[in-house]
N, C-alpha and C positions, 0 to 999 in steps of 0.2 A: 212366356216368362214375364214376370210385373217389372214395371222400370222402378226401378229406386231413385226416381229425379223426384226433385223437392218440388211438388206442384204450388205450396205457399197458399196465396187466396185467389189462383188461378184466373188474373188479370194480365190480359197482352198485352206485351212492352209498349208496340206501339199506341197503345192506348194511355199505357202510366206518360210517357214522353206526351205525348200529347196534352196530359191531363195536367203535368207539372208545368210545361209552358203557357199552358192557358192559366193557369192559377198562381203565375208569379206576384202579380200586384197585391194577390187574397192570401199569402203564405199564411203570413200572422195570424190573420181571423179563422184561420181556418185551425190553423194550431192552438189557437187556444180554445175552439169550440173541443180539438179532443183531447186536454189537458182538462178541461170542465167536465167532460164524458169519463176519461178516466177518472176524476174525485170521486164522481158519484159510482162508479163499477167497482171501486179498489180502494174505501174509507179508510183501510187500515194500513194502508200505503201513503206515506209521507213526501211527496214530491221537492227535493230539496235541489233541484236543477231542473232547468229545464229555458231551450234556447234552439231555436229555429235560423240562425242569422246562418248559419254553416250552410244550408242548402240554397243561400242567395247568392253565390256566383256557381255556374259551374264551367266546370274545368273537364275537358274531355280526358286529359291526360293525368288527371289525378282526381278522381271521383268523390266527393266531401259526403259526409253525413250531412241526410236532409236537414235532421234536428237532433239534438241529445235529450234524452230525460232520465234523468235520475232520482228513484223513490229508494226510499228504506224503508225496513219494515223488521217483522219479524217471525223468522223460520221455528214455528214449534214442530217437535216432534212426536209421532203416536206414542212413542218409549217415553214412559216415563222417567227412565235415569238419565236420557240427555235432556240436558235444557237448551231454553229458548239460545238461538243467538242470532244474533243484529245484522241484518245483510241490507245491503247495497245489487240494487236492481240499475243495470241500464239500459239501456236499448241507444243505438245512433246506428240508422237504418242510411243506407248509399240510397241520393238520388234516384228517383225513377224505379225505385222498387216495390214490390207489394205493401212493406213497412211504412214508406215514406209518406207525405203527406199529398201528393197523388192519390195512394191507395187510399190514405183517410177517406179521403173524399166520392170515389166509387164505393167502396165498402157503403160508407152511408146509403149514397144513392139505390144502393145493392137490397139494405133491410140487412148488411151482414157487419156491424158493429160487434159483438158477440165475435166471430171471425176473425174480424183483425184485430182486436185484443188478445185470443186466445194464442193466435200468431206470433204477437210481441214480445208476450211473457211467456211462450216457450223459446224464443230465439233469444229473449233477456238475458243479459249476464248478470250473474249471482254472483260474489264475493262478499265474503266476511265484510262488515265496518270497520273492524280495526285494518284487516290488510287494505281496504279501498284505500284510507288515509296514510295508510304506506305507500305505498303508490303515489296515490296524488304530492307528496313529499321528494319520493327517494326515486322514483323513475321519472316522473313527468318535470321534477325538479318546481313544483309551484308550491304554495303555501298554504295552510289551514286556517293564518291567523287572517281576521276579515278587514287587519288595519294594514296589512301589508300590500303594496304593489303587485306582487306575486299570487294573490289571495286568487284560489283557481275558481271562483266564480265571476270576475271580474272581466268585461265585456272586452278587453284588450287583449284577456288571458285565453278566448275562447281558443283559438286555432293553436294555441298549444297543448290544452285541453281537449280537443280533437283529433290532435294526432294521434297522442300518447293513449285517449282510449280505441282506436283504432289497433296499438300496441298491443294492449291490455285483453284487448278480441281475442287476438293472437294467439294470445297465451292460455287465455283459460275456456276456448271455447272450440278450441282440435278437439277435444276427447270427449266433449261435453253429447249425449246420445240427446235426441228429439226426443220431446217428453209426450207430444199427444200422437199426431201424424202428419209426417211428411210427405208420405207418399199418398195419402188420400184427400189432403189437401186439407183446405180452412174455409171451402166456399161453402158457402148457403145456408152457416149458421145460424140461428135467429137470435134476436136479443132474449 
């Protein structure tokens, strides 16, 4: 009988631990080498978040996203009687996991950037623009306007910003089915 365990980009833990303690001082550079890598993969993806500071403490007893990034775009569909509509892409992958910036970094090494892209944006949460902005409003309780203290981009506002899409998981991503493969995994893709 085949397992139905998520094999991901089938990287040993003790290697991402490894990988993430050796690369605490390089977070940054390294995050923004695949925030550069996605521009150039994903041109019609708007990156309108995106923060690494979350994977710089870790907490054994509460596991933080390595990083958040948040792109919008927009979802057309083959039917032509629906139209386009505006979504909101996120991904904030837990420390130490194939997602994180650990993985960035084997993936590279690996030749399988291809992989863990294709990984991210199936694990990505999708939501509507309009609902994201409800949300980030009426559950997270932070703000849209960019003069406000509350303004959920704002480098004070991250960790409540990370909670709440931690929440936000929760919610819309129980029922959500893997779109490419889970069970055969994301390794050895080529760019």
């Amino acid at each position: 009988m085949a397992s139905n365990k998520e094999t991901g980009l089938g990287i040993e833990p003790a290697r991402l631990i490894s990988r993430g303690l050796g690369i605490l001082p390089h977070r940054t550079e390294y995050f923004l080498n695949m925030i550069r890598k996605f521009k150039e993969r994903y041109p019609g993806l708007k990156i309108i978040y995106a923060n690494c500071t979350t994977g710089n403490q870790i907490d054994p007893a509460k596991p933080n996203p390595d990083f958040i990034l948040i792109a919008k775009g927009r979802l057309v569909s083959n039917d032509p009687k629906n139209r386009p509509i505006d979504i909101v892409i996120v991904d904030a992958p837990l420390v130490f996991t194939d997602r994180s910036i650990a993985g960035w970094t084997i993936s590279v090494e690996n030749g399988n950037m291809a992989g863990y892209f294709d990984y991210m944006l199936d694990k990505a949460l999708r939501i509507d623009e309009k609902r994201f902005g409800e949300y980030i409003v009426h559950m997270a309780l932070l703000s849209l306007d960019p003069a406000s203290p509350r303004y959920w981009k704002r480098p004070e506002n991250t960790k409540a910003l990370a909670s709440e899409l931690e929440e936000l998981y929760a919610r819309y991503t129980t029922q959500k089915p893997t779109k490419l493969k889970d069970k055969a995994g994301y390794a050895g893709r080529k760019q």
